[in-house]
Residue frames as qw, qx, qy, qz and C-alpha x, y, z in Angstrom:
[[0.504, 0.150, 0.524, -0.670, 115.82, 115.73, 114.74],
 [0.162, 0.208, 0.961, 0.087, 113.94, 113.05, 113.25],
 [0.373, 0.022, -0.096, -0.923, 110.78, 114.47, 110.78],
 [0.481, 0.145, 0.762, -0.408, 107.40, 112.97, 111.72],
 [0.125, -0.134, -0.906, -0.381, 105.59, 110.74, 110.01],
 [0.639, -0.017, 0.199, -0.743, 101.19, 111.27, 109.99],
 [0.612, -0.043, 0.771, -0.169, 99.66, 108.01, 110.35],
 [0.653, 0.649, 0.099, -0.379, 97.71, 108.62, 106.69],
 [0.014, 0.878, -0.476, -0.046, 101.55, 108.97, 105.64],
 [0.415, -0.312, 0.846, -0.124, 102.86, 105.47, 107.34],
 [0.749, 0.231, 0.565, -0.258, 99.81, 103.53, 105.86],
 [0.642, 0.723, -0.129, -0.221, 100.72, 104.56, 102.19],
 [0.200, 0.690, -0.694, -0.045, 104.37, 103.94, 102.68],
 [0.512, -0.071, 0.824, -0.233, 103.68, 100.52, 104.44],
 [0.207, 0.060, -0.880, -0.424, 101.64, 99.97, 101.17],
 [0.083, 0.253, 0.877, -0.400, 98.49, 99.34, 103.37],
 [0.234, 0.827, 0.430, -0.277, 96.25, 102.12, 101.51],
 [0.495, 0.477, 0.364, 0.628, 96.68, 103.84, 97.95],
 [0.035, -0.062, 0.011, 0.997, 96.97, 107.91, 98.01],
 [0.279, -0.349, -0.694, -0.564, 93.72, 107.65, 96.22],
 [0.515, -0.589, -0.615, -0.098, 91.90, 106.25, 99.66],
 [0.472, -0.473, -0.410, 0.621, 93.59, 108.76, 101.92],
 [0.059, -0.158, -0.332, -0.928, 92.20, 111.65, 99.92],
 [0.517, -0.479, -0.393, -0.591, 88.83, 110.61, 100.43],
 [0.577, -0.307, -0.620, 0.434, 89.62, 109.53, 103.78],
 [0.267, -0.105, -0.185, 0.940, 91.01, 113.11, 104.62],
 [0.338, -0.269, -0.279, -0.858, 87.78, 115.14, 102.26],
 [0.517, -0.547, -0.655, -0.064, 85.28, 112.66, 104.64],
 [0.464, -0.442, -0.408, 0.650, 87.19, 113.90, 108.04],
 [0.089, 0.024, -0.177, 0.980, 86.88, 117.38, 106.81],
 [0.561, -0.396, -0.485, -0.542, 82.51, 117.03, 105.90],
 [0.758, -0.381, -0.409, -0.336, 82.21, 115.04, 108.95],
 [0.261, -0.700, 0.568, -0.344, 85.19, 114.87, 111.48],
 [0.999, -0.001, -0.021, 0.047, 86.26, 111.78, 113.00],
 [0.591, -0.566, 0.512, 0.261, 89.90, 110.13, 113.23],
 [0.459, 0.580, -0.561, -0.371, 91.46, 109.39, 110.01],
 [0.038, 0.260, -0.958, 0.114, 91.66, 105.78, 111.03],
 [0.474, 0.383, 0.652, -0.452, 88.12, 105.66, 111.73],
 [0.397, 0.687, -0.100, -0.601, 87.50, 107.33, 108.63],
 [0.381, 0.364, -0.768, -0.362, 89.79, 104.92, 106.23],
 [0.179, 0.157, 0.946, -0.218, 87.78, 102.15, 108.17],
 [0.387, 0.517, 0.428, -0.632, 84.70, 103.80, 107.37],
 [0.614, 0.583, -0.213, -0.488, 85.24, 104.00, 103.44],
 [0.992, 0.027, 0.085, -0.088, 86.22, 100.22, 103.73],
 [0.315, 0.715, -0.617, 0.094, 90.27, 100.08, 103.85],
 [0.245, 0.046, -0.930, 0.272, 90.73, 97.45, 106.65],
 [0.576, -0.614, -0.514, -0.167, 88.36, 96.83, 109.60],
 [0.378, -0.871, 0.150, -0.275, 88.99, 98.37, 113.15],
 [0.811, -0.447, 0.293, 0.239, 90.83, 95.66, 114.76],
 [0.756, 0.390, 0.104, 0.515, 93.29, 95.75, 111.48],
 [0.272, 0.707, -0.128, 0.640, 93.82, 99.22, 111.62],
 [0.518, -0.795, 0.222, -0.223, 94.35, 99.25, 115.36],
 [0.878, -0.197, 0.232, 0.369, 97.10, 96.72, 114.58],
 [0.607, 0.452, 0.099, 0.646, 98.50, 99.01, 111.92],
 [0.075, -0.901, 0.079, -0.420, 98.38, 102.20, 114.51],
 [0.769, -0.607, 0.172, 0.106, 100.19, 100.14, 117.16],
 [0.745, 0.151, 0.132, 0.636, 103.44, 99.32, 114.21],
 [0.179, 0.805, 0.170, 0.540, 102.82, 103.17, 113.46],
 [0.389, -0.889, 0.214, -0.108, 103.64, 104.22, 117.29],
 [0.700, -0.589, 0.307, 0.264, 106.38, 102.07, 117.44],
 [0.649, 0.063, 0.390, 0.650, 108.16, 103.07, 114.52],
 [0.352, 0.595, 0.100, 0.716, 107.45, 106.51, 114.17],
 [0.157, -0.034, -0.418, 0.894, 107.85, 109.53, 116.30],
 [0.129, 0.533, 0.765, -0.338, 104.49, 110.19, 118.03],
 [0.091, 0.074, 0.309, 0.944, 102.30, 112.29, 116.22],
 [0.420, 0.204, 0.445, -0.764, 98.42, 113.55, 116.71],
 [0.014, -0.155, -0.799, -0.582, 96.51, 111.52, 114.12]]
């Protein structure tokens, strides 16, 4: 079986976002909820439309996961 990958997870390995920003990404989502994708948009990692391009490589190259 094939071990899943979290989207936070993908973006670092891909190189797209530093540990660093998915820390504060994660401490926002707990203060305030939200999607972690919304969230690394929110503290200025990409824009929406980017990171909806980087969640679309993320379904199709990792096993599906709740993000």
């Amino acid at each position: 079986m094939s071990e899943i990958v979290k989207f936070g997870e993908f973006l670092i390995e891909s190189k797209v976002i530093k540990q660093h920003d998915l820390i504060i990404a994660l401490e926002k989502q707990k203060l305030f909820g939200g999607k972690i994708g919304e969230n690394l948009c929110d503290i200025g990692c990409f824009s929406s439309s980017e990171m909806m391009g980087h969640l679309k490589k993320f379904r199709f190259t990792s096993p599906l996961q709740a993000i």
